[in-house]
N, C-alpha and C positions, 0 to 999 in steps of 0.2 A: 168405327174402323173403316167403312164402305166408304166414306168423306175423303179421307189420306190418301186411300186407294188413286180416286178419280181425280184427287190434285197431283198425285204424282204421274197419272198416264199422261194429263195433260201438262205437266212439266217435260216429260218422254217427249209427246208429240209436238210441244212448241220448238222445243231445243232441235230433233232432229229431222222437224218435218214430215212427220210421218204419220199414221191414222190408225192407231190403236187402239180398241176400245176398252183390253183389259189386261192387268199388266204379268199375266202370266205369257202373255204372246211374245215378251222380251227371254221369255226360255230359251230361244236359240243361242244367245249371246248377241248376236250382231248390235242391238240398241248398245249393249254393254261397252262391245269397241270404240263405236263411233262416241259415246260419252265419253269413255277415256281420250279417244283422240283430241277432243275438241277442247280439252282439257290442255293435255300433254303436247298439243301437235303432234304430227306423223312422227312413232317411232319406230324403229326395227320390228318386225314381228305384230306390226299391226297392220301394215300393207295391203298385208297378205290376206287379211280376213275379209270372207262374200259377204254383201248385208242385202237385203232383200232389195227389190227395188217399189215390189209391191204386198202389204199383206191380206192376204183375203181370210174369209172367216170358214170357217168349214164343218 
């Protein structure tokens, strides 16, 4: 299971550019939108959503 994990963060972090290490840190939602987006193109009510610009680990 710990295998799928690590291909899908780095699925995460190829698609959105971004440097995740574990894919619980897409709890916010933000990864969520921007995959929808990139999907859908900008639609109503996705505008609107903050996505981090950086995440740090803590």
């Amino acid at each position: 299971m710990g295998e799928s994990r690590t291909e899908l963060v780095a699925w995460v972090n190829d698609l959105l550019q971004l440097n995740y290490n574990k894919i619980e840190q897409c709890g916010t939602g933000g990864a969520y939108c921007q995959i929808m987006d990139s999907i859908y193109g900008e639609q109503p009510g996705l505008s609107g959503q903050a996505t981090p610009a950086k995440v740090q680990n803590v």
